[in-house]
C-alpha positions in Angstrom: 0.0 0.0 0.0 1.5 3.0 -0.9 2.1 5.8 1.7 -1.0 8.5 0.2 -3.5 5.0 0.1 -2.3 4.6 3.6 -2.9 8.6 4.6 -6.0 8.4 2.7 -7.3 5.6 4.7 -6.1 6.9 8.1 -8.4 9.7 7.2 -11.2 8.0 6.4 -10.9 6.4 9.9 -10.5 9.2 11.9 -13.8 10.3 9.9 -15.9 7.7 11.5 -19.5 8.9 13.3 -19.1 12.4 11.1 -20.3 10.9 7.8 -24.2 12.4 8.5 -22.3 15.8 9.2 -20.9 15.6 5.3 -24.3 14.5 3.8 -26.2 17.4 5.9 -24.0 20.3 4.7 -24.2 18.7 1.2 -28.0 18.7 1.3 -27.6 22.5 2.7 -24.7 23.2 0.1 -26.9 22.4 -2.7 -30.1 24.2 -1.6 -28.3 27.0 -0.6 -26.5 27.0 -3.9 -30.1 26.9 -6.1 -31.3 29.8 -3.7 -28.4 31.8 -4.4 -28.3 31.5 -7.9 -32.3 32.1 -7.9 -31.9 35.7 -7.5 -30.0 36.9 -10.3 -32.8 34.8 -12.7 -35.5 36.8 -10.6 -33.8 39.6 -11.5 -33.5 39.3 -15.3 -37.1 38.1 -15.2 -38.1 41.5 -13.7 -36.6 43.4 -15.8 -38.1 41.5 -18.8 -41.2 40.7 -18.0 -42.0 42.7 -15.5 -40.5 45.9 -16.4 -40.7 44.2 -20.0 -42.9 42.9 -21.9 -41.1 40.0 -22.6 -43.2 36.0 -21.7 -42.1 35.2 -18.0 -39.4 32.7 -18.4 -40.3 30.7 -15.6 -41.7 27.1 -14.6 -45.1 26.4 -15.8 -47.0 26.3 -12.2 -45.3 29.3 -11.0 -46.4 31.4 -14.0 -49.9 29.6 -13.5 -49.9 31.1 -10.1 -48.8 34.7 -11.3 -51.7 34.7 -13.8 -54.0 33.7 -11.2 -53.0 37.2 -8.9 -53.2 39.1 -12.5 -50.2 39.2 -14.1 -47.8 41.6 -15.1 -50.1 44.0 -14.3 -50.3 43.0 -10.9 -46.9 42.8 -9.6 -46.2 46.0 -11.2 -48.9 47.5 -8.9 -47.8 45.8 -6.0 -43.9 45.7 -5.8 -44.1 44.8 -2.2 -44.6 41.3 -3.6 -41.6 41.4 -5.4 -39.6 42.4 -2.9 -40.8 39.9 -0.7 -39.8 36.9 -3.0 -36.4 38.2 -3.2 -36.5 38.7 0.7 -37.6 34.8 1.2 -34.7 33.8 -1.6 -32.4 35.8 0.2 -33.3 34.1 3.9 -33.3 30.7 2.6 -29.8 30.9 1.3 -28.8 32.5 4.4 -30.4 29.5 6.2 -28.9 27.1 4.2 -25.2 28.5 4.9 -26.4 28.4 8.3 -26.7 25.3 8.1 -23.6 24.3 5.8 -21.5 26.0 8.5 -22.6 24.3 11.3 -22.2 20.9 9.7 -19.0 21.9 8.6 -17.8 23.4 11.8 -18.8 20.6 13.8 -17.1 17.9 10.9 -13.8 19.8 11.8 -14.0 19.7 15.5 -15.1 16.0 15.4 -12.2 15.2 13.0 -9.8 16.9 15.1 -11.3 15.0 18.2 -9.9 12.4 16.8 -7.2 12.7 15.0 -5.8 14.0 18.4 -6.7 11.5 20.3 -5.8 8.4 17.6 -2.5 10.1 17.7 -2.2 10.6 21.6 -3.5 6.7 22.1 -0.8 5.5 19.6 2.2 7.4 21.0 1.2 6.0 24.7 1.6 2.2 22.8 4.3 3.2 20.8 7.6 1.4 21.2 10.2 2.7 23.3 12.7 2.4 20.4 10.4 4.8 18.6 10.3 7.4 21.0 14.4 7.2 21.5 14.2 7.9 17.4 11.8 11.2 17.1 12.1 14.5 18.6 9.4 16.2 20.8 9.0 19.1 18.9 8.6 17.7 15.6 6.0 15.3 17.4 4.2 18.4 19.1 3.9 20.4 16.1 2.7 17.5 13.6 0.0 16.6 16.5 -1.1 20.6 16.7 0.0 22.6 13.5 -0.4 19.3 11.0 -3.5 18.3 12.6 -5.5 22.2 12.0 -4.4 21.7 8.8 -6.1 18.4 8.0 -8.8 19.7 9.5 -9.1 22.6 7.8 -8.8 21.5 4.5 -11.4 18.6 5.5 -13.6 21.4 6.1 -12.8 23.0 3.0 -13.1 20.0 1.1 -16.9 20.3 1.7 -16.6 23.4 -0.3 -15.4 21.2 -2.9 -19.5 20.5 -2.9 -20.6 23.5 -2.9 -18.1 24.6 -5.9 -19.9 22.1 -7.7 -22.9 22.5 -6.7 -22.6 26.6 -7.5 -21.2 25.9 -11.0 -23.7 22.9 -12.2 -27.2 24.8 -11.3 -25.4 28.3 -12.5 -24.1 26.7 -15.8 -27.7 24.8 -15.5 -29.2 28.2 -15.6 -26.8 29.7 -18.1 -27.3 27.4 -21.3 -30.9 28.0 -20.2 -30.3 31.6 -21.2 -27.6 31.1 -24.3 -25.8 27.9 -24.8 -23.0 30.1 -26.6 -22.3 32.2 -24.1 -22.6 29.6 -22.1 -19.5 27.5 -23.6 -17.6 31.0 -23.6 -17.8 31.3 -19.7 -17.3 27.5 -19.1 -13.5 27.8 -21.0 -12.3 29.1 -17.7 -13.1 26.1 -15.5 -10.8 23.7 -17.1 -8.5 26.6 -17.8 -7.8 26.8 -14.3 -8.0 23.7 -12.9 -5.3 22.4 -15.2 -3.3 25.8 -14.1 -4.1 24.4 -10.4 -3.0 20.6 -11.0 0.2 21.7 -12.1 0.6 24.7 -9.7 -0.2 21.6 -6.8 2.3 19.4 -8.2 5.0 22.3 -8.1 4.2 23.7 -4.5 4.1 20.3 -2.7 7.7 20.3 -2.6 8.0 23.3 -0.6 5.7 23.1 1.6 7.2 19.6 2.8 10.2 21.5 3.3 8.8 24.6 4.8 6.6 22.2 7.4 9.8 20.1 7.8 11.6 23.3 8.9 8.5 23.9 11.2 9.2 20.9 12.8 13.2 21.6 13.5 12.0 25.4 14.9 9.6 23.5 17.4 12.0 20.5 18.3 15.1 23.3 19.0 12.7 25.5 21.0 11.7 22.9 23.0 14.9 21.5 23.8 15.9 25.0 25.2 12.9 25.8 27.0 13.8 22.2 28.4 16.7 22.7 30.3 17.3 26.6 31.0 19.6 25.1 34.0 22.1 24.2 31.4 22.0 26.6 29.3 22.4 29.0 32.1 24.9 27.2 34.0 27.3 26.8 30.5 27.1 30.4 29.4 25.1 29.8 26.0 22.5 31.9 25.7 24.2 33.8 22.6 24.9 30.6 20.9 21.8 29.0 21.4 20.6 32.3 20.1 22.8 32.2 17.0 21.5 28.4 16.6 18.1 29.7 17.0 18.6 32.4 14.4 19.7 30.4 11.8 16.6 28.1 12.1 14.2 30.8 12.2 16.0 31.7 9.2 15.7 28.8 7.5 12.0 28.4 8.4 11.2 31.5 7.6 13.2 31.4 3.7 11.0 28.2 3.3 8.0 30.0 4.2 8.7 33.0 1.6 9.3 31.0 -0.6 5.6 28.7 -0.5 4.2 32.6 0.0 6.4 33.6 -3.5 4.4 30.7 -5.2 0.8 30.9 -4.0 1.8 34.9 -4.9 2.2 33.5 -8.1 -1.0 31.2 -8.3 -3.3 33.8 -7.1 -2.3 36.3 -9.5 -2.2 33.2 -12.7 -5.9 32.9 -11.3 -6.8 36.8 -11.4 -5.8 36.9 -14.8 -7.8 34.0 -16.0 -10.7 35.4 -14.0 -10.2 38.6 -15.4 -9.8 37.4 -19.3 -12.9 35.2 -18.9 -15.1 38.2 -17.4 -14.3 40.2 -20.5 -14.7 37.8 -22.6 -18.1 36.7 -21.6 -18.9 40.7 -21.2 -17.6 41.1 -24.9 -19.7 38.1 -26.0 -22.7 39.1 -24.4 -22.8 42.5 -25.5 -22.3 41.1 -29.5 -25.9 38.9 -28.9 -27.6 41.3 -26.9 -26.9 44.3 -29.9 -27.9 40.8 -32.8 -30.7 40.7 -30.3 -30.1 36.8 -29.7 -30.7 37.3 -25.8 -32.6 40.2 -24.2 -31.7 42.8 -21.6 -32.4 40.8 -18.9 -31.0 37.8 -19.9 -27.9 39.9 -20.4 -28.1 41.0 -16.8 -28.7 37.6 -15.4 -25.9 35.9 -17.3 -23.4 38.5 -16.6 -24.2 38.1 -12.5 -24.2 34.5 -12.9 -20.8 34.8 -14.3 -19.7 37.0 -11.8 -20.7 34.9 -9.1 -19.4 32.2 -10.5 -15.7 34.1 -10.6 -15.2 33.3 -6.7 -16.5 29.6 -6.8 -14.3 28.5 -9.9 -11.1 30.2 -8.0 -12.2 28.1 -4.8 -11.7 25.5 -7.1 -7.9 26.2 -7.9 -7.4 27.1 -3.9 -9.3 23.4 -3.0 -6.7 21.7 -4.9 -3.9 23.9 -4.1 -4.4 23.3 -0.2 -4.5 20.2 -1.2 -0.7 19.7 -1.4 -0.5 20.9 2.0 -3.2 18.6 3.5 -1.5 15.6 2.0 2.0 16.2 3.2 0.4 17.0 6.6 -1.7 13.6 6.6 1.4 11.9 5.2 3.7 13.5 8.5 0.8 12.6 11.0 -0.1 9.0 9.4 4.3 8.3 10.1 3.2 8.6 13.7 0.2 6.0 13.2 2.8 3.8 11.0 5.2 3.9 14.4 5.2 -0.2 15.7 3.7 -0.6 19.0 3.6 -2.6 22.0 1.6 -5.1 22.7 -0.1 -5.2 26.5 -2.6 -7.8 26.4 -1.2 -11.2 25.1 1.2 -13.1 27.2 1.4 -15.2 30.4 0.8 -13.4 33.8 4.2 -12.3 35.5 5.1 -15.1 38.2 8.6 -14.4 40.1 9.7 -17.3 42.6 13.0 -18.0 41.6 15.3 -16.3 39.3 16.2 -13.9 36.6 18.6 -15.4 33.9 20.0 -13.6 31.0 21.7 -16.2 28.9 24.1 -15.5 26.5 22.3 -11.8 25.7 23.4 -10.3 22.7 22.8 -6.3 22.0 23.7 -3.8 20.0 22.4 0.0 19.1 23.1 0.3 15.1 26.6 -1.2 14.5 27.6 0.0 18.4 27.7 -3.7 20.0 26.5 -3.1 23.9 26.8 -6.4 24.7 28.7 -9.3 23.7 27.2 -13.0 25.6 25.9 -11.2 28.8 25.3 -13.8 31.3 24.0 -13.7 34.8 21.4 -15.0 37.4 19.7 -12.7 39.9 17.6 -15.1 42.5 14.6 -13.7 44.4 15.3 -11.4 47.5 18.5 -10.4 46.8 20.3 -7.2 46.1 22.3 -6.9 43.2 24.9 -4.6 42.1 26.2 -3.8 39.0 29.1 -1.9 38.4 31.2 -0.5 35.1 32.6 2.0 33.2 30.1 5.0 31.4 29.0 3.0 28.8 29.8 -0.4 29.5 25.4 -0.9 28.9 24.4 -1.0 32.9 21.3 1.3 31.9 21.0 -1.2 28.9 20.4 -4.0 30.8 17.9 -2.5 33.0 16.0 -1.3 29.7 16.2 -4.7 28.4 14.6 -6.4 31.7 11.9 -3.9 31.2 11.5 -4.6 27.6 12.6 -1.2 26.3 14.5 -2.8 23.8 14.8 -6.4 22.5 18.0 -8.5 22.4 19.4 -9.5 18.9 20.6 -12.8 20.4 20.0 -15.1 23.8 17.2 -14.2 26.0 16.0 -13.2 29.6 14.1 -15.7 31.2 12.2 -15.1 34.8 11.3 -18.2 36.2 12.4 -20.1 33.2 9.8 -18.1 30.9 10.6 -15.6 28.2 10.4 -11.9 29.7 9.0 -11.4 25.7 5.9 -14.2 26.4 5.1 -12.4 29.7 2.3 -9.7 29.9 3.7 -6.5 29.1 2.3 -4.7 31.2 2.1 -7.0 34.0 6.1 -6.9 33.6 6.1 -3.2 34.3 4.0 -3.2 37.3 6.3 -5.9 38.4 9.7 -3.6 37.3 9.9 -0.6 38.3 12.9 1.7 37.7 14.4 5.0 39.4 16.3 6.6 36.5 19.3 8.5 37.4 17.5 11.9 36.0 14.3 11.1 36.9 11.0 12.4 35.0 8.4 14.6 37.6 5.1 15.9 36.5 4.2 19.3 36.7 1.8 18.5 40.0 1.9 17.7 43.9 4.3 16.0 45.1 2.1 14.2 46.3 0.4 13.0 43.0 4.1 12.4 41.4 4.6 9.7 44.3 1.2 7.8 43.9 1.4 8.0 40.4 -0.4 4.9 40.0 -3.4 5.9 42.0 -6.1 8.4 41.0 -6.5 9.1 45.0 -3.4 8.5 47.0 -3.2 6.4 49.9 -2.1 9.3 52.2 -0.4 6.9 54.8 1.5 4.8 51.9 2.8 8.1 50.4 4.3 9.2 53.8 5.5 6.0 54.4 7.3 5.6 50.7 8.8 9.3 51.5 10.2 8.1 54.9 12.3 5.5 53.6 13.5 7.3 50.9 14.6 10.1 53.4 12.9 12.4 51.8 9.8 13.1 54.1 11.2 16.0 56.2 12.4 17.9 52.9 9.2 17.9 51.8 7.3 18.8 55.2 10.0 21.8 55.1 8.2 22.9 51.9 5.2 25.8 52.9 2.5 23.3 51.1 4.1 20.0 52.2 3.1 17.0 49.9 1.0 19.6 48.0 4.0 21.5 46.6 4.3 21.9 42.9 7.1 20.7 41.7 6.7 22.6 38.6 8.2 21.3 34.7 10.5 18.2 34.8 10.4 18.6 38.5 12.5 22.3 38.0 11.6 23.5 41.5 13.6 20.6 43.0 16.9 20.0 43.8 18.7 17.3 41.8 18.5 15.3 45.0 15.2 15.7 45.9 13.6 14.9 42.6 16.0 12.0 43.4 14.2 10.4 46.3 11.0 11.5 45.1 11.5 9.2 42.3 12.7 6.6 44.7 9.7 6.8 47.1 7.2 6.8 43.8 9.2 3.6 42.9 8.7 2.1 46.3 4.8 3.4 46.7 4.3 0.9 43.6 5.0 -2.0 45.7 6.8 -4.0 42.4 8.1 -7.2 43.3 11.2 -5.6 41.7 13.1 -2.2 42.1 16.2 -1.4 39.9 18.0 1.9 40.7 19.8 3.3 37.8 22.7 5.3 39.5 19.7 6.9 41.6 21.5 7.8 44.5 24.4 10.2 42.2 22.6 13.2 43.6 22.5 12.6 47.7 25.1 13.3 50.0 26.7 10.2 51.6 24.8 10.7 54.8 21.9 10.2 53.2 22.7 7.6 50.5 23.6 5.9 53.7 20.3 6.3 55.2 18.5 5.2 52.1 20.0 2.1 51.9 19.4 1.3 55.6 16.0 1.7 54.7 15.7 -0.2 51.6 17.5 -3.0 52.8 14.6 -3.5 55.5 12.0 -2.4 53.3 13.6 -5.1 50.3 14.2 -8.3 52.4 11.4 -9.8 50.4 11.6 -7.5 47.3 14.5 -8.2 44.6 16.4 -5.1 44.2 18.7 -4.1 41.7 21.5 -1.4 42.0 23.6 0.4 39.1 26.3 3.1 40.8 29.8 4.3 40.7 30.6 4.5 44.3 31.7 1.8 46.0 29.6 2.8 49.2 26.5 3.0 47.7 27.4 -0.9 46.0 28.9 -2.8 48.8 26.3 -4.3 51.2 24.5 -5.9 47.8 24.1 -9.6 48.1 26.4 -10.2 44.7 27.7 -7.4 42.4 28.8 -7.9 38.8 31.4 -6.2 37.4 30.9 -5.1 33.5 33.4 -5.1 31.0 33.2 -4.8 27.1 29.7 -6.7 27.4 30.6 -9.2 29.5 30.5 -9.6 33.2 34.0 -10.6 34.3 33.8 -10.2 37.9 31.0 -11.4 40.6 31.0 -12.0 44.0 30.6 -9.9 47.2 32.0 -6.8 48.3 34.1 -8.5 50.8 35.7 -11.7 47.6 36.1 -9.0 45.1 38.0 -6.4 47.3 40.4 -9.0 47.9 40.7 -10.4 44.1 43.0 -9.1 41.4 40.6 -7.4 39.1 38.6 -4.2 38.4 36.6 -3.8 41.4 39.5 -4.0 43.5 41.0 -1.5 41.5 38.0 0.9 41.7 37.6 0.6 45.2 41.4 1.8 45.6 41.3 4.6 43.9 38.1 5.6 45.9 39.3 4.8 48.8 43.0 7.1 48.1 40.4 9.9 47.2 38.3 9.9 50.3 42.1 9.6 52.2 43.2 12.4 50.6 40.7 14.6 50.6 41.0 13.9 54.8 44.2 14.8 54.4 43.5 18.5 52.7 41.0 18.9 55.1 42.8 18.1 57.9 45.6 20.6 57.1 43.4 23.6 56.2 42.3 23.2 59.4 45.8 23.5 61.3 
């Protein structure tokens, strides 16, 4: 299926429970269009038959009905009636665009509606490799800027209708008048929808570019807005403004340029218009002076034509937004394409025993992480890992939580396939304190029970207690009702820290892996914390990634990773006393802590 089919049905989707909304402003399009139209044939029949003497050139009953009330003679005595048919043509066209807009109007929201949420509900299911892959910006404008345009042009589209509509009953109405004149008016409408076709064709280009450049604008202005920390901290403001600039640049080039071309369009149209009015005009006067059509009819055709001026440029400006609308759908549909995860097949998550990773091969791109990683974690204990920045200790935590997938080996729990496990029973089971860990802008009180709508007011103090974090908050004016603003910004590094930890803990998962978690605490503390967790884990299996040897050393077993391997395991005690990297580590640590004694010591003689 090629990428526009697979746009093109996406739409059609997202379209579902709206299709009554396009048939009723269709109906309303096309009455509205015949009412519209009606008054410039009233018009030329007044002028020849009523101001005229010319036969009324109207439907059998309805001059029936006018001889009946007496005629020419009596509508010329009692205007009043003419103005009141030309009052109820005018209402009934302004009820019928009424009514066009409101079906129209509520098509848009309801696509939108949708498309939002479609997009929203796949991004929550999407893989985790697919997130790594895409930036936020580009995301956020595709789901906002991409989206109003899709559902704009959807709601323009149903102007395709009443385009249509406007030039059938006006050309339906114009042969009825002169079929040569006619024929002279209709050379415009293929005149410039083949100048619109091949405008489209030339503009879609651009405008993937300029909405590309969109995209980068958003992503960059995010990522600064993201971390004003850093870009305080590091001085560079007036190069992030330079790097802005040049985007802004670029967008805005690509812009000028799409503007330079519709620029171009719109004044191609005007011309065509413009030829085609004088030509009909020209036309018209030639019959009206070999007296092939009256004054009237002259009159009529000549606001029929000039009605139908706007209508047949709609046309070229339909198919021009076109090009935008299907670049747009094709940018949102790549999100819909994204492969996602699946949370309801698989066996139930059973832990008992053990966690094995046999033989686990991994590798980002052609950057091999691991190479055979092998270890077993049993069921209670605390583990360690320890190895140099990048050595994949944040890798294998992702992989136990199924953020990525191994190219070779497996990881078993229990003997069974962490891939034929419930998803997102493995999650609840798994749950991970990053080392810069992710806070929502609310209490922090609602970032700790995350899991619960209401939270268990007891179990959140109790979850902030053993993460030591309990009387920072309580120093806070609001207590556990503090913002903690964006990303957690009103925090310290530590504190979002151990509010991470104690949302980790308030899950209750039978398994709690700490990714270097414990970088930001002073040693006091890290201290503390792990006297807690190691009563609050003797039944819980807890996993540890860090770099100091404090933090590592009362785990049950610690493995030592080396170019994908683990080549050392054992307890702090075996491997402090064993040639090898960990004994290494833990001198150099330990000469560090001695001789920064030492400099303290002396400034204080």
């Amino acid at each position: 299926m090629s990428d526009k089919s697979r746009s093109f049905k996406y739409l059609l989707k997202q379209l579902r429970g709206s299709w009554w909304l396009i048939w009723l402003a269709v109906v309303f399009i096309i009455f509205g269009a015949f009412f519209e139209f009606l008054g410039p044939k009233l018009i030329g029949v007044t002028v020849d038959s009523v101001m005229g003497t010319a036969p009324f050139d109207l439907p059998e009953a309805v001059i029936g009905y006018i001889e009946n009330l007496g005629g020419r003679a009596f509508l010329q005595q009692n205007l009043y009636v003419l103005i009141g048919v030309f009052a109820a043509v005018a209402l009934l066209t302004a009820l019928c665009e009424m009514g066009r807009l409101y079906a129209s109007h509520n098509l848009g929201e309801n696509l939108g509606y949708n498309m939002r949420q479609s997009i929203f509900d796949h991004l929550q299911m999407a893989s985790f490799g697919y997130h790594k892959s895409v930036r936020t910006g580009d995301i956020i404008q595709r789901c906002s800027s991409d989206i109003d345009l899709v559902r704009n042009f959807v709601v323009e589209f149903t102007q395709l209708a009443r385009v249509i509509a406007k030039i059938v009953i006006a050309y339906w109405f114009m042969f009825g008048i002169s079929a040569k004149l006619a024929w002279i008016s209709f050379i415009s409408v293929p005149a410039i929808s083949v100048f619109s076709v091949a405008f489209n064709r030339k503009i879609a280009k651009e405008f993937t570019y300029a909405d590309e450049a969109e995209g980068d604008l958003q992503a960059m202005a995010q990522e600064n807005l993201s971390a004003p920390r850093v870009v305080r901290a590091f001085g560079r403001q007036k190069w992030e403004l330079e790097r802005f600039r040049v985007q802004n640049q670029e967008f805005t080039d690509r812009w000028v340029k799409v503007g330079d071309l519709l620029a171009v369009f719109w004044a191609g149209g005007d011309i065509l218009t413009v030829f085609q009015v004088i030509l009909v005009l020209c036309a018209s006067t030639v019959l009206a002076v070999k007296g092939e059509v009256t004054t009237g009819d002259m009159v009529s055709f000549m606001a029929f034509n000039g009605m139908l001026s706007w209508p047949i440029r709609s046309l070229g400006r339909i198919i021009g937004d076109l090009s935008k609308a299907t670049v747009a759908l094709g940018r949102i549909a790549e999100i819909t394409d994204a492969p996602l995860e699946d949370y309801e097949s698989g066996v139930p998550f059973s832990f008992e025993k053990e966690i094995v990773f046999e033989d686990v091969h991994f590798a980002f791109d052609k950057h091999v992480i691991f190479e055979g990683l092998s270890l077993v974690i049993k069921k209670g204990q605390t583990v360690a890992v320890l190895g140099a920045s990048g050595s994949g200790k944040s890798v294998m935590l992702s992989l136990l939580c199924r953020f990525y997938t191994p190219q070779k080996g497996r990881i078993t729990i229990d003997g069974v396939d962490i891939n034929d496990i419930n998803l997102r029973d493995l999650r609840r089971n798994m749950s991970l304190v990053m080392q810069e860990p992710f806070l929502f802008s609310k209490t922090i009180r609602e970032n700790i029970a995350i899991i619960d709508r209401t939270a268990d007011e007891a179990k959140v103090e109790y979850s902030a207690k053993i993460a030591c974090v309990h009387n920072s908050i309580m120093a806070f004016d609001k207590g556990y009702d503090t913002i903690v603003g964006e990303r957690g910004v009103t925090l310290s590094g530590g504190q979002k820290q151990r509010v991470a930890i104690a949302r980790t803990i308030y899950t209750g998962a039978q398994v709690l892996m700490f990714d270097d978690s414990l970088s930001a605490v002073d040693a006091v503390t890290d201290k503390a914390i792990r006297a807690n967790l190691n009563q609050y884990t003797k039944n819980t299996t807890c996993i540890i990634i860090g770099q100091r040897v404090n933090t590592l050393m009362q785990a049950d077993n610690i493995f030592v990773l080396d170019k994908g391997r683990i080549v050392q395991q054992g307890s702090h005690d075996y491997l402090a006393n064993v040639e090898g990297i960990y004994r290494e580590i833990v001198k150099i640590q330990q000469d560090i802590i001695e001789k920064t004694q030492a400099e303290a010591g002396e400034d204080n003689v």
